[in-house]
C-alpha positions in Angstrom: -46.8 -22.1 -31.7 -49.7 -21.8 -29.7 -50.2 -21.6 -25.7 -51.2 -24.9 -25.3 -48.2 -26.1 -27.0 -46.0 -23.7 -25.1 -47.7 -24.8 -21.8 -46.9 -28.6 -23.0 -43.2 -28.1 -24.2 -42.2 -26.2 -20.9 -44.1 -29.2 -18.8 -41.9 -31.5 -20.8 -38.8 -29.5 -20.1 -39.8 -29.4 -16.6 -37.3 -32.1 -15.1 -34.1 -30.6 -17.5 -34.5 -27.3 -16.0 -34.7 -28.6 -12.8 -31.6 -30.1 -13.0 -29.8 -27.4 -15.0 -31.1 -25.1 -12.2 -29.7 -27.4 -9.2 -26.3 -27.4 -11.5 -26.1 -24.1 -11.6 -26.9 -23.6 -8.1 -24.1 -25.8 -7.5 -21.5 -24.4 -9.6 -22.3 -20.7 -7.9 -21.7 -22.6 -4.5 -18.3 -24.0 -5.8 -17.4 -20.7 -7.2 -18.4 -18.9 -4.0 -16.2 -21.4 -2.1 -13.1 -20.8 -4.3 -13.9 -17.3 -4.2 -13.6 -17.2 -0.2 -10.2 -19.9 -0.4 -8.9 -17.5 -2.8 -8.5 -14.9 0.4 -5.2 -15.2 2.2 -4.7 -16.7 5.5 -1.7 -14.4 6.2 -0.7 -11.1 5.8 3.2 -9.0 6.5 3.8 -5.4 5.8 7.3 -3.8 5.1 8.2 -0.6 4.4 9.1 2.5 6.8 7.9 4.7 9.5 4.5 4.9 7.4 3.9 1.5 7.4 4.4 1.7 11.1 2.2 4.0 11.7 4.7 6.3 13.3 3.0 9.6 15.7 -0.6 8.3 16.1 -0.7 6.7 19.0 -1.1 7.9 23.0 2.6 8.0 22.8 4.3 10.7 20.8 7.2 10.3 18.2 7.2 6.6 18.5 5.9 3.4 16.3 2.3 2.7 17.1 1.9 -0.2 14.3 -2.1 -1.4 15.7 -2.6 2.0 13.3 -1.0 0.8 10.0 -2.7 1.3 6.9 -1.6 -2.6 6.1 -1.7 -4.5 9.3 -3.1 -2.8 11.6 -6.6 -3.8 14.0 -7.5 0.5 14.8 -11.2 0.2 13.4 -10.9 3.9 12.5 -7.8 2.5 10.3 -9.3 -0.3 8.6 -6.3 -2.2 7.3 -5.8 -4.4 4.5 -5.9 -6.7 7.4 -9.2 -5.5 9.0 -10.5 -5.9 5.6 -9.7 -9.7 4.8 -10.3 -10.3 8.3 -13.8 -10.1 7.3 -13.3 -12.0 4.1 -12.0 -15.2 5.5 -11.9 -15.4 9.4 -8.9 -17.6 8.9 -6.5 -14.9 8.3 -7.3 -14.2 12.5 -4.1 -13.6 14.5 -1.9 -13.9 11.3 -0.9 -10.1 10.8 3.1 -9.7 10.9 4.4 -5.9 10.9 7.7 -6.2 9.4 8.3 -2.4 8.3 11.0 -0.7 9.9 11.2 3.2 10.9 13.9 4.6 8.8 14.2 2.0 6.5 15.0 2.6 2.5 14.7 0.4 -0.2 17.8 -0.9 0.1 16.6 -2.5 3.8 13.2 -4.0 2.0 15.2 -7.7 1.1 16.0 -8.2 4.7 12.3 -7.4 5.6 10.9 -9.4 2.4 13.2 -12.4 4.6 11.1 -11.7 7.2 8.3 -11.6 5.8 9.0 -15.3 3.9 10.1 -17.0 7.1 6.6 -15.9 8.8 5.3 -17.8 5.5 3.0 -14.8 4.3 0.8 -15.3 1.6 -0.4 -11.8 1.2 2.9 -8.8 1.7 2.4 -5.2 1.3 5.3 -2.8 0.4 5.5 0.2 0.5 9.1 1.7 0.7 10.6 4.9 -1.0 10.2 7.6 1.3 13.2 8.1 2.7 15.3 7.6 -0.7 13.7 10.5 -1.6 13.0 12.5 1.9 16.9 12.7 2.7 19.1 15.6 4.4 20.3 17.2 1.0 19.0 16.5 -2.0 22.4 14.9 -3.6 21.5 11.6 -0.9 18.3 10.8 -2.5 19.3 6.8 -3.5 19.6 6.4 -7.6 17.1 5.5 -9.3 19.7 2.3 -10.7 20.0 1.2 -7.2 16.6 1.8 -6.2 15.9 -0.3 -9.1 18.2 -3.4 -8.3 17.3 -3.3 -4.4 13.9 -3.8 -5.3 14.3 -6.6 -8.1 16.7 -8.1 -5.4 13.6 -8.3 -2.9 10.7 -9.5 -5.4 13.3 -12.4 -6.5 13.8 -13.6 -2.5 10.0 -13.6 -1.9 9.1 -15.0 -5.2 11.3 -18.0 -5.1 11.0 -18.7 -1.5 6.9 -18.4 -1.5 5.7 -18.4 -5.3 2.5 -18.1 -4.6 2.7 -15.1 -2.5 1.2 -12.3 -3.9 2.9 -9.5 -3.1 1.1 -5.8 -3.1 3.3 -2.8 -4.2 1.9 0.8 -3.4 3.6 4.0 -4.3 4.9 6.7 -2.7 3.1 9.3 -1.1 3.4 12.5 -3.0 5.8 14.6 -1.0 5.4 17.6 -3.0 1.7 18.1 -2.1 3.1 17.7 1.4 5.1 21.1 0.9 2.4 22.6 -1.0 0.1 22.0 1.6 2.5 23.3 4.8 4.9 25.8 3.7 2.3 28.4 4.7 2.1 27.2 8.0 5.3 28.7 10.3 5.0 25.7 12.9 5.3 23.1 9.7 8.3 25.2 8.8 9.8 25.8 12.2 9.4 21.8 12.8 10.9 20.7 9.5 13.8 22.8 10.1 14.6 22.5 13.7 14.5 18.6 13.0 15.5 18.2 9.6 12.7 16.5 7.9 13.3 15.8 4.3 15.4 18.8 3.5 15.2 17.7 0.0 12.1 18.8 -0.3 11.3 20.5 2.6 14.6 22.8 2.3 13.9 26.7 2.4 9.9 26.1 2.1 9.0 29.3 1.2 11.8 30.2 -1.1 11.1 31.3 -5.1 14.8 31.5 -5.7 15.0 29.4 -8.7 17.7 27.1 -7.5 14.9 25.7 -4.7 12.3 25.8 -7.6 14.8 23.8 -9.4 15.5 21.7 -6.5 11.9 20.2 -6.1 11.6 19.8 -9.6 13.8 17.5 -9.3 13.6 15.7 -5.9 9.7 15.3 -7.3 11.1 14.1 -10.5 12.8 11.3 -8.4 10.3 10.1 -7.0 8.4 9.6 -10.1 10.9 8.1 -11.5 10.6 5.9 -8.3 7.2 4.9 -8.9 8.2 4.1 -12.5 10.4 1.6 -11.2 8.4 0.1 -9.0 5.7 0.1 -11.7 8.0 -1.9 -14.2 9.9 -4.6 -12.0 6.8 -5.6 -10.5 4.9 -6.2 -14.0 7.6 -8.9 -14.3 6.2 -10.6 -11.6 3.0 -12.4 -11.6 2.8 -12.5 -7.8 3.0 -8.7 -7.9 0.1 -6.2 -8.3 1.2 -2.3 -8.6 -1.4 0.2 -7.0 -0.7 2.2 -10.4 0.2 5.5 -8.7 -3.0 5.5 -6.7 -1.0 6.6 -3.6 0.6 9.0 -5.0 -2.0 10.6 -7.3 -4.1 11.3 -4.2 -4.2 14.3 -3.1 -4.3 14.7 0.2 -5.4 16.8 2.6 -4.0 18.6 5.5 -5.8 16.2 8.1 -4.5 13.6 6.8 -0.8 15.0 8.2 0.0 14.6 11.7 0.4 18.0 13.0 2.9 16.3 15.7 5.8 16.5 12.7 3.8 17.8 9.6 4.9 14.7 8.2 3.7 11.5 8.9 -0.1 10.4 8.3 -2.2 10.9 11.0 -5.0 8.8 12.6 -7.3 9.8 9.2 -4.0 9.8 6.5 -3.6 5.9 7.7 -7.3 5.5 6.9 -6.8 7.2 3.9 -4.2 5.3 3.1 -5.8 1.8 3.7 -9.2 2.5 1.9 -7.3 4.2 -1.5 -4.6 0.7 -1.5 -7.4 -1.2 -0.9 -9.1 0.2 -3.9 -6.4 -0.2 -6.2 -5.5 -3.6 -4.7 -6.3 -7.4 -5.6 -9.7 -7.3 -3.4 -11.0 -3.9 -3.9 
């Protein structure tokens, strides 16, 4: 075919491309419209003194939830919620902090209640800590009950909001928190003066094999933990697992509040937001 035949067959085409064009243009509109409705309008964490934020604010030793990795509004955080808020505008004023300091798996239905009554269409969880971080290692929760606790609280926010879609991170790796601190004698004076998660934290710089053996095992729980949480929420098709993100992160020592050389910091929280974030529905 020569040019002038080209030229000739494109002019003819001319009006068919146009409107393929203004089709297409229209079809990306549509699609950048459902994108943007796809974007929740509401948002609830649960979960424990992490989710809560606990030791970063001007207070010490108390809840300072504005800092949550989830649903917090600190800038230097930048939530889950921060993030959507600048998604879809909508989701303004519609954060709901439902996470409880102390709280264990067994406590995430009642929260997940919560969490359904506020009518959330986006709920983060992140719960396990303190079924592993316990006084002795022999109270770590089972990994059977952890198990049915948590089935029990993806079938009350399933059936009461179906189209919730409900964001499961894991936990926190508590043995890179020992590795990390039982050089340091004011991590070890803290964690024994107060007791923080013995199970773990017991005898820090002990090579008897019994505590070798010990955090074998108390990390072995919490793997299987994350297992768990890993296989009931792939039954769900609300439910999105960060796949270990969380805990495969290894953290560093900034990201520890030096207040109790346990909970995240100001920059852990951060940390904590941007890696869930990555692994999450929106990343």
């Amino acid at each position: 075919m020569d040019a002038t035949i080209r030229t000739g067959a494109a002019r003819g085409r001319g009006g068919i491309g146009l409107a393929i064009a203004v089709a297409i243009a229209a079809l990306i509109g549509t699609a950048a419209v459902a994108a943007g409705a796809s974007y929740p309008k509401s948002i609830a964490s649960t979960g424990d003194s992490i989710t809560r934020a606990y030791n970063t604010g001007f207070f010490p030793y108390t809840d300072n939830p504005s800092a949550s990795w989830s649903t917090g509004t600190n800038s230097t955080v930048n939530s889950h919620y921060r993030r959507l808020l600048a998604l879809n505008p909508a989701i303004s004023g519609h954060a709901y902090n439902d996470a409880k300091s102390g709280a264990r798996m067994i406590d995430l239905n009642g929260q997940i209640g919560s969490a359904a009554n506020q009518g959330a269409e986006y709920v983060t969880v992140l719960m396990g800590g303190n079924d592993v971080c316990t006084s002795r290692e022999s109270l770590m929760t089972s990994v059977a009950n952890y198990r049915t606790q948590f089935q029990a609280a993806m079938t009350t926010i399933t059936s009461r909001l179906p189209t919730v879609r409900v964001f499961v991170a894991s936990i926190p790796n508590v043995y890179n928190l020992w590795a990390l601190f039982k050089n340091n004698s004011s991590a070890r004076s803290f964690w024994a003066l107060f007791g923080v998660c013995q199970s773990m934290l017991a005898n820090p710089l002990s090579t008897a094999q019994s505590d070798v053996d010990r955090r074998a095992r108390v990390l072995r729980r919490e793997v299987d933990f994350n297992s768990t949480l890993a296989s009931v929420c792939a039954a769900y098709t609300q439910c999105r697992f960060d796949a270990n993100a969380l805990f495969n992160y290894a953290f560093p020592a900034a990201d520890v509040s030096t207040g109790d050389y346990f909970h995240p910091s100001l920059y852990g929280q951060r940390d904590l937001a941007a890696v869930s974030w990555a692994a999450g529905y929106w990343p």
